[in-house]
C-alpha angles and dihedrals in degrees: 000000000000124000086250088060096041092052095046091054085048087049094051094033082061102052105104088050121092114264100254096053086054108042085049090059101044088045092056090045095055094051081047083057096039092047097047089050087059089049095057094251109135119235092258088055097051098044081060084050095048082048130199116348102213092050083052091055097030081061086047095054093043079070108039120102090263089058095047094056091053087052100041104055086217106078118223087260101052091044088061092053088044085059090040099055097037102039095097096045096046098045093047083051096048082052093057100039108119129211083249090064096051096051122132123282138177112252119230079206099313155352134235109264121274110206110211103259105223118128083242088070106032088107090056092054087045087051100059139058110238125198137205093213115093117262121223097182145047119200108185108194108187145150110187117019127091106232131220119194113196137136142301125251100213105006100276129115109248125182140170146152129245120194140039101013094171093061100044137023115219103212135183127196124182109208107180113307094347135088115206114186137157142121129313127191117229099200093253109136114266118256092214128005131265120243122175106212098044152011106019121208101281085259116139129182115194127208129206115191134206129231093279139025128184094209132332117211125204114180099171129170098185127013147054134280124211124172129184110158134129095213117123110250115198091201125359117191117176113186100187113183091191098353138141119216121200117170113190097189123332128167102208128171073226146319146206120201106187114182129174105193108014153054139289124212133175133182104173122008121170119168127142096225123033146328111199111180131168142158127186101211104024153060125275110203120172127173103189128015126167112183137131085240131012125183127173124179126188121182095194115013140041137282124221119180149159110193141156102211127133094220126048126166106175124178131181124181089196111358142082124253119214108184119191108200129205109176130028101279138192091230130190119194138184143164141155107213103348123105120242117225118188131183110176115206112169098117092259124092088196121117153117134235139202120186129173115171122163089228110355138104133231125206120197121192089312093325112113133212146185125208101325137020147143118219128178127188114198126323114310131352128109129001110219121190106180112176124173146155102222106343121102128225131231124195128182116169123178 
């Protein structure tokens, strides 16, 4: 497919979107294609890169406002009668609220929400429903904010906005067990102008979280994500349209971290079931993962990764894949034209190995081979399936 045929199906595929949230896509496409030219890929190459179209719309649509109603059971529109009716009460309640009543608890699971109480944020408190009952999930629906995720101080969940406050409203609505919060406009002109892929309007909301959540739900179209808490997350499932995770440390049950244009970091990841993780223009770096099962996916861009998990499955379209392993491991691995990189730590120096490439070369622990090939080293261990189209293998176990 040419670069003329890719962008026409973009064009079409964006029709029933606002101008500005087309114009802003297409715009981003044609620098990816502008970029990857420079860099000597042919058209073809970079439309694979770019991927499926409707995947790429049906993700945009995940995170635009329709999609946000069918997943909060109050409709825009409700939620805005909800504010209205309860604004007096629940700012005269923020105002009242002691330092005796914000003490710290222990959450079974959770506690109702406790909004930061500064003048500065009485609007936001006026703006939101909250509840007495317990709450077990968090479902942040937002199109602009970078988001931080920490600690609380004293077991409650606290949350808040920081930035142009004229422009945009930050809400939160407890509905049963369940908080819903994000970011609103107010019709006030905007002070600098949106664009998807891309810089977001300086607007942060920050998260701290109790001892225990149920789930926790992102669904993001611009902005970054960044979590460093020590609370224990049943599920975690991050949907980032041009978004930047980085996760610090997180124990999570499991997680999934799906990004269309950024890149994935980790620094400390421990669950007991699986982290799934992909990005389709970015980098996934991680330097410690304990799970039962990881898989990572980039379409373009590498993976790095240490990880202790039993289970891997790692693909890459055009990057290389380096995999530090520190347990013996059932591993899948695939790329295109990537190079696959393996070390692998767990105290054995026992594997094998299977590797089928159309023209590339494998090297195991000193053994070469071309194309195709099985090695094993002693009895047990890892079990290593490498498969690529160009790009060469290299293992070292010890």
């Amino acid at each position: 497919m040419t670069k003329e045929q890719y962008m026409r199906d973009v064009e079409k595929a964006l029709e029933r979107f606002d101008d500005e949230i087309r114009a802003e896509v297409l715009s981003d496409y044609a620098e990816h294609f502008q970029a990857g030219l420079l860099a000597g890929k042919t058209e073809e190459e970079i439309c694979r890169e770019l991927g499926d179209i409707g995947e790429m719309t049906r993700d945009l649509r995940d995170i635009m406002p329709d999609s946000e109603k069918a997943a909060d059971p109050a409709t825009d529109k409700e939620t805005e009668n909800a504010a209205q009716k309860t604004a007096a009460e629940t700012t005269d309640k923020a105002a009242g609220v002691t330092a005796d009543q914000t003490a710290a608890t222990e959450p079974q699971p959770g506690r109702p929400v406790q909004p930061e109480h500064s003048e500065r944020n009485v609007p936001e408190i006026a703006a939101g429903r909250i509840d007495e009952n317990p709450f077990r999930n968090l479902v942040i629906n937002q199109h602009f904010a970078d988001i931080t995720f920490s600690d609380s101080p004293d077991g409650e969940l606290h949350m808040s906005c920081e930035g142009d406050q004229e422009s945009y409203r930050f809400f939160c609505v407890q509905q049963g067990d369940t908080v819903y919060a994000g970011i609103k406009e107010t019709g006030v002109p905007r002070k600098r102008k949106w664009v998807i892929f891309g810089t977001t309007e300086d607007l942060t909301i920050s998260v701290s979280l109790p001892k225990m959540v149920e789930k926790i739900t992102v669904n993001s179209t611009s902005g970054d994500l960044e979590y460093d808490s020590d609370c224990m997350v049943g599920e975690f499932i991050l949907k980032g349209l041009s978004s930047d995770a980085t996760i610090r440390k997180m124990h999570a049950e499991k997680a999934e971290i799906h990004v269309t244009s950024g890149d994935i970091a980790i620094g400390e990841f421990s669950g007991r079931e699986k982290l799934w993780i992909d990005t389709k223009n970015g980098d996934i770096d991680a330097e410690m993962i304990t799970a039962d099962k990881f898989e990572a996916t980039v379409v373009s861009g590498d993976i790095d990764i240490t990880a202790a998990c039993p289970v891997v499955n790692m693909m890459a379209v055009s990057g290389d894949i380096t995999w530090r392993s520190r347990v013996e491991t059932e591993a899948y691995i695939t790329t295109i034209s990537g190079d696959v990189d393996v070390l692998l730590r767990d105290g054995s120096a026992s594997y094998a190995v299977e590797f089928s490439s159309i023209s590339g070369d494998m090297n195991a622990n000193g053994h070469s081979f071309e194309r195709r090939g099985h090695y094993h080293q002693g009895v047990g261990g890892s079990t290593i399936s490498i498969k690529t189209t160009s790009g060469d293998a290299d293992i070292e176990a010890c």
